[in-house]
C-alpha positions in Angstrom: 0.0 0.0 0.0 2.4 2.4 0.7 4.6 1.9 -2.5 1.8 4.6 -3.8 3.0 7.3 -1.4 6.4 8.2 -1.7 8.6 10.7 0.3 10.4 13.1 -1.7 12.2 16.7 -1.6 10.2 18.9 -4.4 11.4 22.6 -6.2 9.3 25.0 -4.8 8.9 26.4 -8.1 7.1 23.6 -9.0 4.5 23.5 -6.9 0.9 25.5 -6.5 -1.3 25.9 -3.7 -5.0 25.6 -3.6 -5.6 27.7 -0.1 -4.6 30.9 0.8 -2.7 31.1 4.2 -2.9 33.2 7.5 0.3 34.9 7.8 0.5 35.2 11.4 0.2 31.4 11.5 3.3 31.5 8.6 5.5 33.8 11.1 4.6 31.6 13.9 5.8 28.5 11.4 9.2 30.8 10.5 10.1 31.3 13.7 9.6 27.6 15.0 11.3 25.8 11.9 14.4 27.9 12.5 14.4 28.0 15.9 14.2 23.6 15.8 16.4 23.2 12.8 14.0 20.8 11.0 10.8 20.7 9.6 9.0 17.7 11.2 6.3 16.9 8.8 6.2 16.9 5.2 3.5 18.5 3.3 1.4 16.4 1.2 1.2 17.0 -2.7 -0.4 15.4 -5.8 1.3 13.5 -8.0 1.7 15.0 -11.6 -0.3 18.6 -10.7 2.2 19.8 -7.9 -0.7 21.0 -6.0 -0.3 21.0 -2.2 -3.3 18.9 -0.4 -1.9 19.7 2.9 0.5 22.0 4.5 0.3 25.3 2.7 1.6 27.1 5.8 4.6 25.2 6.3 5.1 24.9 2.6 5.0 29.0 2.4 7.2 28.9 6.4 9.8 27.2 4.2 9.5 29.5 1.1 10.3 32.5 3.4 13.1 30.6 4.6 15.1 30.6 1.2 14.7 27.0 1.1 15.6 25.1 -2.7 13.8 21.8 -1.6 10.3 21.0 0.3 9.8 17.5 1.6 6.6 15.7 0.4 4.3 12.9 0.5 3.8 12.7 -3.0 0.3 10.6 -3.7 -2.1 10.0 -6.2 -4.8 12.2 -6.0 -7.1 10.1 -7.2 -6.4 7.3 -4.5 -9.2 5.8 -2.5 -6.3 6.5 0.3 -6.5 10.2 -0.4 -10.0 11.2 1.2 -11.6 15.4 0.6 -13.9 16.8 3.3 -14.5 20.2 4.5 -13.2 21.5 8.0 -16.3 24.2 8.1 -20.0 23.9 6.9 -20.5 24.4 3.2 -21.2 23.1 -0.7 -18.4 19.8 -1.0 -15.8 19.9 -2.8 -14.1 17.6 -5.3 -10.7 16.8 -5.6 -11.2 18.3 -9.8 -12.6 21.6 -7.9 -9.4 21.5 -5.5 -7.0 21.5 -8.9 -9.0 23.6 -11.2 -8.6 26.1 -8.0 -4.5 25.8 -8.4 -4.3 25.9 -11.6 -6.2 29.0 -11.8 -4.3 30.7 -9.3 -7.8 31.4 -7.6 -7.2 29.9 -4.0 -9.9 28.9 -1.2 -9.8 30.6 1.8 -7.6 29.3 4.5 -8.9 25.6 5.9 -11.4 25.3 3.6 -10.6 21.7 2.4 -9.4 19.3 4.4 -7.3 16.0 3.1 -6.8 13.0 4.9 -4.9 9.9 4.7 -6.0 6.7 5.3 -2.9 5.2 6.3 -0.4 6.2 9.2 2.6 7.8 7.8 5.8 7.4 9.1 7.6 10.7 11.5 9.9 12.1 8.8 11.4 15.0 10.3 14.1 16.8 7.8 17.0 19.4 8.3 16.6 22.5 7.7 20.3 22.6 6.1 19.3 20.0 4.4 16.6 22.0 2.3 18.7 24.7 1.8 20.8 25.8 -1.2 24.5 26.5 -0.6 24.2 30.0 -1.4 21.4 30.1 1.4 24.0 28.4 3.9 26.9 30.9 3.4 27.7 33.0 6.2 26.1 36.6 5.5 23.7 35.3 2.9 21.3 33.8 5.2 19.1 37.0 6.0 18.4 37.7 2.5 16.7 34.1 1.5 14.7 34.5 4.8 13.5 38.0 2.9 13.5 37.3 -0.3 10.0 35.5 -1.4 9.9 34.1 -4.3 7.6 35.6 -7.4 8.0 37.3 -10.6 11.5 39.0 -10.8 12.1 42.2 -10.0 13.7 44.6 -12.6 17.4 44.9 -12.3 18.2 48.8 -12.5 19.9 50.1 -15.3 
């Protein structure tokens, strides 16, 4: 069963969120994953899409740290194992709604879907170093990946 989850450390770049976050929660995230040196859960993606199920507040925590690499359950979305519901009252949601949302770049509010597993995971806790480019580790260069979000580039003066 588990051979269709699979741990793995994904670009950022790559991957798209479906709910907005609560930045004070992020900050609160920031603080504790640097202040612990490791990130102890992975966030949970879908396989092929990049779109993150679960965990868009670390995922975006880790973004702010300059991070090159996000640990992941990768699964198949369309797994029996994967399970949708709602934390709050409302119209459900399917998992298409959850990735047309992504794609779009039109997210839910925050903890509006809520994705379960139907099997125990294992604790995977990772490094922060580990996550990090080289340029990010060199002394000096740390406070500027914390800063620096990523997004479109800025223009380079002239």
């Amino acid at each position: 069963m588990k051979s269709r989850i699979r741990f793995a450390l994904l670009r950022p770049e790559r991957l798209r969120i479906h709910e907005e976050i609560v930045p004070e929660r992020v900050e609160a995230l920031v603080q504790e994953i640097r202040g612990s040196g490791r990130v102890e859960q992975p966030i949970l993606v879908a396989r092929g899409s990049g779109v993150v199920l679960d965990g868009h507040h670390r995922f975006e925590a880790l973004r702010r740290l300059g991070v090159s690499k996000v640990p992941a359950w990768v699964v198949d979305y369309e797994d029996t194992l994967v399970q949708l519901d709602r934390w709050d009252s409302g119209p459900a949601l399917s998992k298409s709604d959850v990735v047309e949302r992504a794609r779009a770049g039109r997210p839910f509010p925050p903890k509006t879907s809520r994705h379960r597993i139907l099997i125990a995971l294992p604790a995977r806790p990772v490094r922060l170093e580990e996550l990090m480019t080289s340029a990010a580790r060199r002394p000096g260069s740390g406070r500027r990946a914390r800063a620096t979000r990523p997004g479109p580039a800025a223009p380079r003066p002239e």
